[in-house]
PDB file of N, CA, C and O in Angstrom:
ATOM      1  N   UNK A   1       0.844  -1.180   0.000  1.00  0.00           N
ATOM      2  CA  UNK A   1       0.000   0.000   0.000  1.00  0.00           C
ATOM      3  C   UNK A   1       0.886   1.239   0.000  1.00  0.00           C
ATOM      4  O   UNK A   1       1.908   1.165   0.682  1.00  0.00           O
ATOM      5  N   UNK A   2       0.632   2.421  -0.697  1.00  0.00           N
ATOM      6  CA  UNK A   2       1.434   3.536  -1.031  1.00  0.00           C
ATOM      7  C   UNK A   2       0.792   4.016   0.181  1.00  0.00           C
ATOM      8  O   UNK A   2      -0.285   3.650   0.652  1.00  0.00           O
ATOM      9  N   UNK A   3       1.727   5.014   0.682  1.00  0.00           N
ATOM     10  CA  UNK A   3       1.850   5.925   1.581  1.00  0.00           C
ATOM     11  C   UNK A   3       1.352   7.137   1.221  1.00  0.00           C
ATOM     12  O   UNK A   3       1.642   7.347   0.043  1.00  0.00           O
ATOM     13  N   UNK A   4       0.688   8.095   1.739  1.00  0.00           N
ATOM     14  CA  UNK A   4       0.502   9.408   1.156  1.00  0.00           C
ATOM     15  C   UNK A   4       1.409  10.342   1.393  1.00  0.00           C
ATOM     16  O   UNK A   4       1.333  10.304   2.621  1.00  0.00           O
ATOM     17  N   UNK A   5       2.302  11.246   1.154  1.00  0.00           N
ATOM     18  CA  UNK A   5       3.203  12.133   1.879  1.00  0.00           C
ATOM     19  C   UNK A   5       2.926  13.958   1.408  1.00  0.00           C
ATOM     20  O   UNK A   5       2.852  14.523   0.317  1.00  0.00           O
ATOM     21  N   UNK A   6       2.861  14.305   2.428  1.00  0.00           N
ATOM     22  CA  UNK A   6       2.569  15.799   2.819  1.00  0.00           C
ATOM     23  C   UNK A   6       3.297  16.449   2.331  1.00  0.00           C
ATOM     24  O   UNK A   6       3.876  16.933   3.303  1.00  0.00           O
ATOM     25  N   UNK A   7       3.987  17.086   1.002  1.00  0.00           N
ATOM     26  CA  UNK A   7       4.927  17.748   1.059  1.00  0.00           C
ATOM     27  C   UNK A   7       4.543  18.727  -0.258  1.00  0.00           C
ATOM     28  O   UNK A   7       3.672  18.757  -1.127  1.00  0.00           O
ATOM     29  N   UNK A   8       5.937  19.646   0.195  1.00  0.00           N
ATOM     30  CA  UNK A   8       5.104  20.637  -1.059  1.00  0.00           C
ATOM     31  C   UNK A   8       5.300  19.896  -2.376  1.00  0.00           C
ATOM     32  O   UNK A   8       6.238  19.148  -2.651  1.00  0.00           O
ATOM     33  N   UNK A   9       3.938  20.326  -3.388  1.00  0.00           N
ATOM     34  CA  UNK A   9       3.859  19.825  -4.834  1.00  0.00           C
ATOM     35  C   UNK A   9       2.818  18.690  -4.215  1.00  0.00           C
ATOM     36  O   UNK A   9       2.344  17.957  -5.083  1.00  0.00           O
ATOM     37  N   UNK A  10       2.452  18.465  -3.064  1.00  0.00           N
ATOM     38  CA  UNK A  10       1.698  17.487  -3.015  1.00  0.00           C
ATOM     39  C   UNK A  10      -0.009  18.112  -3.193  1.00  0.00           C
ATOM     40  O   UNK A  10      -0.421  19.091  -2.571  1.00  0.00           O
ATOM     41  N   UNK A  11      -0.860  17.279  -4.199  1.00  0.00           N
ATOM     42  CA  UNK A  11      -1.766  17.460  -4.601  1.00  0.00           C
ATOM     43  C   UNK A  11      -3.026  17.252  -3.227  1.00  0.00           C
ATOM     44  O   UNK A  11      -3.149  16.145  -2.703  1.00  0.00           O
ATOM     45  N   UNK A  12      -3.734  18.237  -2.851  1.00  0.00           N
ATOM     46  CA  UNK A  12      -5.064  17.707  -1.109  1.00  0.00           C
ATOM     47  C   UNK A  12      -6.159  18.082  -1.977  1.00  0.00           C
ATOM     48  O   UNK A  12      -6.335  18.783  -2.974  1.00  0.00           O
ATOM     49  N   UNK A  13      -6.910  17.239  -1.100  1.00  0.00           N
ATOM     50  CA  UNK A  13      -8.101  17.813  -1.488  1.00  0.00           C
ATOM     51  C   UNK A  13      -8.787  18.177  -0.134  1.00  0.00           C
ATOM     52  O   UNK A  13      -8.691  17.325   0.749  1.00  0.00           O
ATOM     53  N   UNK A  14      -9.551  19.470   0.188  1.00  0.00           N
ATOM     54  CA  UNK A  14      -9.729  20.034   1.064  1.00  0.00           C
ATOM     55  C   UNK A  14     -11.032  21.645   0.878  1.00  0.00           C
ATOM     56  O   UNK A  14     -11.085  22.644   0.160  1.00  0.00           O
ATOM     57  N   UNK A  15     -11.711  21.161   1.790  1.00  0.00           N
ATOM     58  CA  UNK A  15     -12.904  22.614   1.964  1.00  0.00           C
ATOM     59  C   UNK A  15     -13.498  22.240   0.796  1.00  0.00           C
ATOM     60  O   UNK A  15     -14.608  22.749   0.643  1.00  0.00           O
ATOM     61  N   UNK A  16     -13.069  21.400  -0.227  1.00  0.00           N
ATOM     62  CA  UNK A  16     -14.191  21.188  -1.430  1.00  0.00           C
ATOM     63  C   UNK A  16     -13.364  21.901  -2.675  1.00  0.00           C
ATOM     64  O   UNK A  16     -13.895  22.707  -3.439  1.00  0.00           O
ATOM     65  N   UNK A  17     -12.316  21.583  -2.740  1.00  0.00           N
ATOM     66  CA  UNK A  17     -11.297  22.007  -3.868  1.00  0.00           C
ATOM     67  C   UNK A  17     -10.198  21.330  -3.545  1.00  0.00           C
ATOM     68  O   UNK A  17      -9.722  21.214  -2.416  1.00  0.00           O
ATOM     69  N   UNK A  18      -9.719  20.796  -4.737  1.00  0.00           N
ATOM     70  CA  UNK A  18      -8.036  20.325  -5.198  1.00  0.00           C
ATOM     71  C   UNK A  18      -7.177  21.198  -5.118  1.00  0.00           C
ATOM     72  O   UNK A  18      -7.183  22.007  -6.045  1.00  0.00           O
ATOM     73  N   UNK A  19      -6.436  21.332  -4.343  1.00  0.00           N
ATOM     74  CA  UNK A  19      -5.007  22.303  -3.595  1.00  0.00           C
ATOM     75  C   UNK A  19      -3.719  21.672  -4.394  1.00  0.00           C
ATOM     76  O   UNK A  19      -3.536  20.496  -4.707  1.00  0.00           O
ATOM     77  N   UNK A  20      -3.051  22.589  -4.582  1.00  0.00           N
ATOM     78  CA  UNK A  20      -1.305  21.977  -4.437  1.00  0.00           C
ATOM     79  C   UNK A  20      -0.860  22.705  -3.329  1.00  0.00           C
ATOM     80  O   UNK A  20      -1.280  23.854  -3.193  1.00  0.00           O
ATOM     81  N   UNK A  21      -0.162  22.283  -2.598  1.00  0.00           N
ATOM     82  CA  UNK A  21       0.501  22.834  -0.971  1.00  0.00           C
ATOM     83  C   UNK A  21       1.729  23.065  -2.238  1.00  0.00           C
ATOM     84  O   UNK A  21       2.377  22.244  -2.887  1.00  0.00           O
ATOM     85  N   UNK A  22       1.705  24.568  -2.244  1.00  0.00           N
ATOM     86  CA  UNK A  22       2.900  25.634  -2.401  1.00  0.00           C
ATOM     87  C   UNK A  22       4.359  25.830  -1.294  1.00  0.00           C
ATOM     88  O   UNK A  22       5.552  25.685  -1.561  1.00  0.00           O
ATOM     89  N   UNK A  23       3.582  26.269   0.204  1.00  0.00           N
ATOM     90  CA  UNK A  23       4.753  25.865   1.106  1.00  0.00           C
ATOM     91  C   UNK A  23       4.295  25.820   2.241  1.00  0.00           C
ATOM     92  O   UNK A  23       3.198  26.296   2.531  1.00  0.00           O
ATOM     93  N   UNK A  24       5.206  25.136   3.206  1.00  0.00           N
ATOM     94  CA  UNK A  24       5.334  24.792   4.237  1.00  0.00           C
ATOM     95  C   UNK A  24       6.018  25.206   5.039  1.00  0.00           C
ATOM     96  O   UNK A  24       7.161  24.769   5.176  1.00  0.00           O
ATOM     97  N   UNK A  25       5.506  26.192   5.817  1.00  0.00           N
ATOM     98  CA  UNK A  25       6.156  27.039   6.859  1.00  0.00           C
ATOM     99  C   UNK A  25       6.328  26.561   8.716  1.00  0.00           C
ATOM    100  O   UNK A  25       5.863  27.555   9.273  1.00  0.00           O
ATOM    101  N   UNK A  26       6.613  25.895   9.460  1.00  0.00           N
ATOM    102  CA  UNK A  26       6.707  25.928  10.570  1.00  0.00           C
ATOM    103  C   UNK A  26       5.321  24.589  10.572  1.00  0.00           C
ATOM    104  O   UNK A  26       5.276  23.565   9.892  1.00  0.00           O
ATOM    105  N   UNK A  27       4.362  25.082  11.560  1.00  0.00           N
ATOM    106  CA  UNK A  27       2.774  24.164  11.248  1.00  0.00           C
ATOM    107  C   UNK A  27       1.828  25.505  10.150  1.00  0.00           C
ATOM    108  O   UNK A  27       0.705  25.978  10.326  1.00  0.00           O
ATOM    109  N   UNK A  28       2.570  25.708   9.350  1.00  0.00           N
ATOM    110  CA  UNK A  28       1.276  26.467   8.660  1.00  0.00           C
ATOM    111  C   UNK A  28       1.806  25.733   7.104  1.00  0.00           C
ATOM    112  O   UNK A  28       2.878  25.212   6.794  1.00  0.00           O
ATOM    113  N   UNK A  29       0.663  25.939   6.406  1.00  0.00           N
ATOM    114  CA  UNK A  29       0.597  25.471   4.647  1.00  0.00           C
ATOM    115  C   UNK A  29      -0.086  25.959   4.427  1.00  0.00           C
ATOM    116  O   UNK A  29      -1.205  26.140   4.909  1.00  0.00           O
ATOM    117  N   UNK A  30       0.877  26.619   2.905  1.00  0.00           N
ATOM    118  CA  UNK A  30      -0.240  27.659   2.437  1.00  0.00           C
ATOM    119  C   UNK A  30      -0.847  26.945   0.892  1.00  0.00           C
ATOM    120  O   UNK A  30      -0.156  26.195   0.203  1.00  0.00           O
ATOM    121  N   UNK A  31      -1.699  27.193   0.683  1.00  0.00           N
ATOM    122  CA  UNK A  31      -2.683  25.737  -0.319  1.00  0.00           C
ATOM    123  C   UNK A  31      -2.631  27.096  -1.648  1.00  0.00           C
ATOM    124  O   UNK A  31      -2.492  28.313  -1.527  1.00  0.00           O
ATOM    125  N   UNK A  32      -2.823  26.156  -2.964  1.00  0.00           N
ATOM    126  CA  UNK A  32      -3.008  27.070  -3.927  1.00  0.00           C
ATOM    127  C   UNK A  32      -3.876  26.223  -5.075  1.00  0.00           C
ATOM    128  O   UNK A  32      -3.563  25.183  -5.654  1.00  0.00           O
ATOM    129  N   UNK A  33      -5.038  27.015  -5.191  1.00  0.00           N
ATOM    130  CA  UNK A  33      -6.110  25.812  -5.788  1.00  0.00           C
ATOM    131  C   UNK A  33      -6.035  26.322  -7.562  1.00  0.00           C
ATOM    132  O   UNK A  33      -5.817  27.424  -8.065  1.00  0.00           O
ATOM    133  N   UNK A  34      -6.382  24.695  -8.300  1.00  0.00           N
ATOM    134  CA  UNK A  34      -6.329  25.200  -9.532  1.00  0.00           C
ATOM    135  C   UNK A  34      -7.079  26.567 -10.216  1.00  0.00           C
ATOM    136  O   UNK A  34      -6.805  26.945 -11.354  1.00  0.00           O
ATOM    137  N   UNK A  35      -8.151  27.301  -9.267  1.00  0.00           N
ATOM    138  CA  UNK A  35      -8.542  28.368  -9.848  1.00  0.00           C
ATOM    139  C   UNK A  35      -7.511  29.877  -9.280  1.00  0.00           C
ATOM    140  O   UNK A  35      -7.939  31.024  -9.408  1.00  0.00           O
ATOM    141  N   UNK A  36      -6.572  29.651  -8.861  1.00  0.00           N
ATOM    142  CA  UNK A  36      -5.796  30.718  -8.269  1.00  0.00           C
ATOM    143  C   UNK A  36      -5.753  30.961  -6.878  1.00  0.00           C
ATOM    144  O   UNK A  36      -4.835  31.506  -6.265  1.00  0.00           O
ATOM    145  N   UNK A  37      -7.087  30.399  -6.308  1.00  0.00           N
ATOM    146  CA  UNK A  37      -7.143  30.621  -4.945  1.00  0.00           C
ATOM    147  C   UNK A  37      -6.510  30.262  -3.916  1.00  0.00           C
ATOM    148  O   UNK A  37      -6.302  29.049  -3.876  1.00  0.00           O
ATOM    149  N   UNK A  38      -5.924  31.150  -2.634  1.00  0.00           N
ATOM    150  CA  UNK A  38      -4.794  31.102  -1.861  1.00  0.00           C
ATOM    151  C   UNK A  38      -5.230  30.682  -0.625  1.00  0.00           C
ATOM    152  O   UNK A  38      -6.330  31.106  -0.270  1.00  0.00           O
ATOM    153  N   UNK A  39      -4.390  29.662   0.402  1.00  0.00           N
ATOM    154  CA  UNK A  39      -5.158  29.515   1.917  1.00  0.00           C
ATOM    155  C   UNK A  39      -4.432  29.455   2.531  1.00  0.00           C
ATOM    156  O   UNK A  39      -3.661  28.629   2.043  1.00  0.00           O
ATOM    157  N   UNK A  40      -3.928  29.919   3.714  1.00  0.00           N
ATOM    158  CA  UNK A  40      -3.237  29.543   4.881  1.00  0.00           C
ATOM    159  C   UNK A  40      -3.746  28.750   6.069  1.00  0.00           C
ATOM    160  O   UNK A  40      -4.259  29.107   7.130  1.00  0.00           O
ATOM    161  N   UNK A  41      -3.449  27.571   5.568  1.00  0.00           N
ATOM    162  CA  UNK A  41      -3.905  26.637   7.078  1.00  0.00           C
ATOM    163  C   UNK A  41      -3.211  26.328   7.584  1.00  0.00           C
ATOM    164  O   UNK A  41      -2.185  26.025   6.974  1.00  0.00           O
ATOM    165  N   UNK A  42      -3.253  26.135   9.439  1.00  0.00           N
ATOM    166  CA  UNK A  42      -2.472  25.400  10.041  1.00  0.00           C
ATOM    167  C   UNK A  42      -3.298  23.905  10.081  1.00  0.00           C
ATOM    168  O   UNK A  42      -4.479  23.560  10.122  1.00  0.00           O
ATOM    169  N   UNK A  43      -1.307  22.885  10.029  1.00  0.00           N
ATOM    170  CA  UNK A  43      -1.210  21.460   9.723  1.00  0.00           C
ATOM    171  C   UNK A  43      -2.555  21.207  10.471  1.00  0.00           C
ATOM    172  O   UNK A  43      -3.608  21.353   9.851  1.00  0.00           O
ATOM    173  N   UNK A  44      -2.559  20.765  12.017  1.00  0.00           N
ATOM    174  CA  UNK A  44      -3.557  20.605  12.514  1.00  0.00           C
ATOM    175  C   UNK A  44      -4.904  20.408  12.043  1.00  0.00           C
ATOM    176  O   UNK A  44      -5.548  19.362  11.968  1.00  0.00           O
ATOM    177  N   UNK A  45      -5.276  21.784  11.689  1.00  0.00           N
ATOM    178  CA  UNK A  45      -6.963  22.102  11.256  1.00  0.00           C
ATOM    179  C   UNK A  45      -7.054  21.252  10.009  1.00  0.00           C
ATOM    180  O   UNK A  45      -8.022  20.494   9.940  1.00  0.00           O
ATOM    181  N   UNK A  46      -5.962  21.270   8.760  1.00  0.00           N
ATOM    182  CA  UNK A  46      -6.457  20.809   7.944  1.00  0.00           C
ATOM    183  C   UNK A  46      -6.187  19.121   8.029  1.00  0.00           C
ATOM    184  O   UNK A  46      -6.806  18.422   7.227  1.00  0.00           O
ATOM    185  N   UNK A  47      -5.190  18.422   9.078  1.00  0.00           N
ATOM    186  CA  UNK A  47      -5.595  17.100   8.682  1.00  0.00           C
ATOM    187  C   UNK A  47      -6.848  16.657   9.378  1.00  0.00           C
ATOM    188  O   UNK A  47      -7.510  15.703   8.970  1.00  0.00           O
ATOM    189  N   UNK A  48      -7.148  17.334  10.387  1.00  0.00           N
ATOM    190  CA  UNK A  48      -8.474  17.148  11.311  1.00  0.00           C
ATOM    191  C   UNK A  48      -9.684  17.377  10.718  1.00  0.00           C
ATOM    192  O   UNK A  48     -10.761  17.301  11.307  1.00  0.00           O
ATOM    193  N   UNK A  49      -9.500  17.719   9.307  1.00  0.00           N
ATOM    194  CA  UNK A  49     -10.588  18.212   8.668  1.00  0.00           C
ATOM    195  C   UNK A  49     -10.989  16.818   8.422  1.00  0.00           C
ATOM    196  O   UNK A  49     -10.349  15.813   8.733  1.00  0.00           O
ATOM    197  N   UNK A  50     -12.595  16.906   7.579  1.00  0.00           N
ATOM    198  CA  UNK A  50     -13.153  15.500   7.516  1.00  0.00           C
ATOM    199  C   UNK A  50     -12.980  15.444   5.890  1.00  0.00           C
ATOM    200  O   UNK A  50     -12.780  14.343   5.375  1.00  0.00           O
ATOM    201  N   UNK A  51     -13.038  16.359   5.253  1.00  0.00           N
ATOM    202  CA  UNK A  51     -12.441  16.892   3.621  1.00  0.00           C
ATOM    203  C   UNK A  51     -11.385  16.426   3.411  1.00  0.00           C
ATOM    204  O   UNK A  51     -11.268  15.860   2.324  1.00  0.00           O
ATOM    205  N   UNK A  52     -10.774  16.441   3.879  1.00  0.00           N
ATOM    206  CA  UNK A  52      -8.943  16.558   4.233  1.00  0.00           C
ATOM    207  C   UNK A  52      -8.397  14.847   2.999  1.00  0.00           C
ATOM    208  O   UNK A  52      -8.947  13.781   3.277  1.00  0.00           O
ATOM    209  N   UNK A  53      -7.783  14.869   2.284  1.00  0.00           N
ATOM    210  CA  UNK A  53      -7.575  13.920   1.667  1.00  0.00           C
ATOM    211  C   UNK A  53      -6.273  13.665   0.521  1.00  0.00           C
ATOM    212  O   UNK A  53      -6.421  14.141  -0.604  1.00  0.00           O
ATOM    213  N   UNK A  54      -5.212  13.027   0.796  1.00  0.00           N
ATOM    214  CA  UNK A  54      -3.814  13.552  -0.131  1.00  0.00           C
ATOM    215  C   UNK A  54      -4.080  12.503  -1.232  1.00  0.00           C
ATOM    216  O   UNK A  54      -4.333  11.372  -0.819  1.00  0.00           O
ATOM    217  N   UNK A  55      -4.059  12.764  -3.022  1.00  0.00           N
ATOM    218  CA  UNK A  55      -3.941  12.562  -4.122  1.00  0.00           C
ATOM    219  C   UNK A  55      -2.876  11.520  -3.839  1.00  0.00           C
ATOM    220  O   UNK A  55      -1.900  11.633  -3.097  1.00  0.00           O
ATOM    221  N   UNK A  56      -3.276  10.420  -4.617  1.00  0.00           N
ATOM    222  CA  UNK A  56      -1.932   9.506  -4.617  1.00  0.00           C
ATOM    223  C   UNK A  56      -2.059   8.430  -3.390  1.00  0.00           C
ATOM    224  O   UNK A  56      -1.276   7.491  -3.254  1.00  0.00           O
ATOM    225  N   UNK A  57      -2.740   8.598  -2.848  1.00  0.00           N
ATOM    226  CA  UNK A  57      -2.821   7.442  -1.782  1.00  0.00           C
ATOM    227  C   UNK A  57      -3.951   7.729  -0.771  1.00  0.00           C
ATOM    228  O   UNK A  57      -4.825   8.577  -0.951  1.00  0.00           O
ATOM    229  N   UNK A  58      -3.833   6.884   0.378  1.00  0.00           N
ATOM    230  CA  UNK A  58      -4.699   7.186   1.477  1.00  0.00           C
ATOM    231  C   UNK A  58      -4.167   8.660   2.598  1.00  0.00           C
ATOM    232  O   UNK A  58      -3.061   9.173   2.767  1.00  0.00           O
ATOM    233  N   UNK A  59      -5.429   8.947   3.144  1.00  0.00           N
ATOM    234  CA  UNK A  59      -5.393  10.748   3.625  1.00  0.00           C
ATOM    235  C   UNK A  59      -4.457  10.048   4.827  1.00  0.00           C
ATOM    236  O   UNK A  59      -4.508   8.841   5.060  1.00  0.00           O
ATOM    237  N   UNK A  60      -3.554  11.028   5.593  1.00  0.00           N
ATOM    238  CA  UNK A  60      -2.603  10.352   6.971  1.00  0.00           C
ATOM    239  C   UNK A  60      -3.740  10.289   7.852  1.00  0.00           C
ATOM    240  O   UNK A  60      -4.813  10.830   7.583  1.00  0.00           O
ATOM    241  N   UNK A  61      -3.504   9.605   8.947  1.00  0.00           N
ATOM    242  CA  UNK A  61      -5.050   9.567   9.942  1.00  0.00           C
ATOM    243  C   UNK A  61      -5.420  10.519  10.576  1.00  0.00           C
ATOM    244  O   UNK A  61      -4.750  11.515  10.845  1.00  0.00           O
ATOM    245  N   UNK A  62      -6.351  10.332  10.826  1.00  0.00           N
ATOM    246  CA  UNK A  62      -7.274  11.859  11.160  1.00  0.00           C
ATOM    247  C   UNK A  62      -6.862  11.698  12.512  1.00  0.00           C
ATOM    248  O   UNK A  62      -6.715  10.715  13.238  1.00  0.00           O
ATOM    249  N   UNK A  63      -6.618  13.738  12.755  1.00  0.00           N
ATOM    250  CA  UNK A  63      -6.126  14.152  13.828  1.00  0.00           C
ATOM    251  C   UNK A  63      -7.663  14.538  15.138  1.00  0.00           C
ATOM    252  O   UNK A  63      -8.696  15.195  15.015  1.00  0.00           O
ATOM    253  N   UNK A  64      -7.124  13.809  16.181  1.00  0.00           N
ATOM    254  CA  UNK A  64      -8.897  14.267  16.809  1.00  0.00           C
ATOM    255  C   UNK A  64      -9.108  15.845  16.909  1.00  0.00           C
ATOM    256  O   UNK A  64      -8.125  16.566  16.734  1.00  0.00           O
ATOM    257  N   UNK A  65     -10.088  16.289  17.125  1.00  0.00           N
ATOM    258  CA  UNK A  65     -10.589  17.549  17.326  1.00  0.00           C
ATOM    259  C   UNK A  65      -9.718  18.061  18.392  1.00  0.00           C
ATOM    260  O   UNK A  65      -9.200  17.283  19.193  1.00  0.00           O
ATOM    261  N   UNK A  66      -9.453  19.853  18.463  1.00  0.00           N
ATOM    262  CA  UNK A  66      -9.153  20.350  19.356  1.00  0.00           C
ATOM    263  C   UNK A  66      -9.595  19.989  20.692  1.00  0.00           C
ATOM    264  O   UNK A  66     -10.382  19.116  21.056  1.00  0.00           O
ATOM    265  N   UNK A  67      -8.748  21.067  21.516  1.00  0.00           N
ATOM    266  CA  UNK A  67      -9.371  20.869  23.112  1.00  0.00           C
ATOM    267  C   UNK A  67      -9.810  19.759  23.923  1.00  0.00           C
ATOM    268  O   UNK A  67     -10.261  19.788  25.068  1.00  0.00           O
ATOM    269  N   UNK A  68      -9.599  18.718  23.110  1.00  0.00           N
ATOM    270  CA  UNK A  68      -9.561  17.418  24.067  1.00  0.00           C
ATOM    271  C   UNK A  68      -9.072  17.662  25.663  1.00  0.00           C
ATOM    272  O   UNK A  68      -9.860  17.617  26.607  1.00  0.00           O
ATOM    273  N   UNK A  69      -8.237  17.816  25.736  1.00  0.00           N
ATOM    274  CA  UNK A  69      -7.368  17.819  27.092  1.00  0.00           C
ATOM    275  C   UNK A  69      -8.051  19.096  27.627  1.00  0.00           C
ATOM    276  O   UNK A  69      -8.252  19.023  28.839  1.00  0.00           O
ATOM    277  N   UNK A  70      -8.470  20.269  27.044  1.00  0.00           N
ATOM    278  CA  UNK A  70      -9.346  21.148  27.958  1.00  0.00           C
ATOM    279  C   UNK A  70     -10.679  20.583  28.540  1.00  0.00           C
ATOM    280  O   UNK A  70     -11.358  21.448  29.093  1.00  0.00           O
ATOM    281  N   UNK A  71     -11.241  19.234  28.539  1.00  0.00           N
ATOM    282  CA  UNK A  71     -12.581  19.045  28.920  1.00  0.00           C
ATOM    283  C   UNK A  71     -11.749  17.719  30.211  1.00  0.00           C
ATOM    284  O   UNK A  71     -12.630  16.970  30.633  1.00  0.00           O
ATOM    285  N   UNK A  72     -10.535  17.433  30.726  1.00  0.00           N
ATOM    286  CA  UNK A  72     -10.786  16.792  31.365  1.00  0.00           C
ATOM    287  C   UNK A  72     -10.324  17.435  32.500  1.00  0.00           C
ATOM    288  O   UNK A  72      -9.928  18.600  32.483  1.00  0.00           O
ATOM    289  N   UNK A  73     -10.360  16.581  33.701  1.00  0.00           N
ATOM    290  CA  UNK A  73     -10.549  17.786  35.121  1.00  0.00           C
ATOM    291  C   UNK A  73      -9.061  18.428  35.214  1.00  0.00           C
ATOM    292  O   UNK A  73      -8.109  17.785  34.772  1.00  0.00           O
ATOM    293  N   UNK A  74      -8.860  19.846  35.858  1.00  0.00           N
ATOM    294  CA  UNK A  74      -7.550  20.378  36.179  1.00  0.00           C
ATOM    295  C   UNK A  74      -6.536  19.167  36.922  1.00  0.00           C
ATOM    296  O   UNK A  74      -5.426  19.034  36.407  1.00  0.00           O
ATOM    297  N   UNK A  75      -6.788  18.517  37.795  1.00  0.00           N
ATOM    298  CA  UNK A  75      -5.857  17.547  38.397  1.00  0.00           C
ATOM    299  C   UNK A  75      -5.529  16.914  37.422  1.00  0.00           C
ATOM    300  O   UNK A  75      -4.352  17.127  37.132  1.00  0.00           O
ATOM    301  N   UNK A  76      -6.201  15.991  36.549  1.00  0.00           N
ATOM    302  CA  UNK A  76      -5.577  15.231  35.055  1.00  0.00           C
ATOM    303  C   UNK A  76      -4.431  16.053  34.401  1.00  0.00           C
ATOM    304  O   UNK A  76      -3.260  15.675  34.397  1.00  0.00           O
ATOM    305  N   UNK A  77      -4.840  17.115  33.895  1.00  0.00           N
ATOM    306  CA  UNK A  77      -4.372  18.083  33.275  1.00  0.00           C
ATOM    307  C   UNK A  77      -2.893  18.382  33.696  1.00  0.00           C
ATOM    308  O   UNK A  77      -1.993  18.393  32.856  1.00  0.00           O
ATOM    309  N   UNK A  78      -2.648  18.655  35.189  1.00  0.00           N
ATOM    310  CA  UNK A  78      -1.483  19.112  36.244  1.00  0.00           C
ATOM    311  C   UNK A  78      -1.452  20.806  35.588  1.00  0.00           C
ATOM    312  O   UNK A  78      -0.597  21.442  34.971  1.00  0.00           O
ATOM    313  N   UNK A  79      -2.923  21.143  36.105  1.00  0.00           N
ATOM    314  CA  UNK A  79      -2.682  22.775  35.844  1.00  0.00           C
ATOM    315  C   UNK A  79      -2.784  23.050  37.581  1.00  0.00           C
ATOM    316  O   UNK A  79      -2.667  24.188  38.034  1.00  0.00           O
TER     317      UNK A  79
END
């Protein structure tokens, strides 16, 4: 089974448009869709997306939703 890999030139599909990830800055990617259109997402949001899907293979596994660790009690936490 092929691997999917994240990198720039890599083809996503995402929000409901085919992206090429232009670049990769730190956790941000900035997406550039075949009609010209520009996005800055951070990594996070967009593999957590349910859209979220890399050309060429299977999408990497979905990242759970934010704030997990904010809903369990402060002692868990060690705040």
């Amino acid at each position: 089974m092929t691997q999917a890999v994240v990198e720039v030139g890599a083809r996503l599909r995402y929000d409901g448009r085919v992206w090429t990830l232009a670049v990769l800055e730190g956790a941000r990617a900035t997406l550039v869709s075949d009609e010209g259109a520009t996005a800055v997402v951070l990594l996070p949001y967009l593999f957590a997306d349910p859209s979220f899907e890399v050309e060429g293979g299977p999408a990497p596994g979905r990242v759970p939703p934010f704030r997990l660790l904010e809903a369990l009690p402060e002692q868990v936490r060690g705040v």
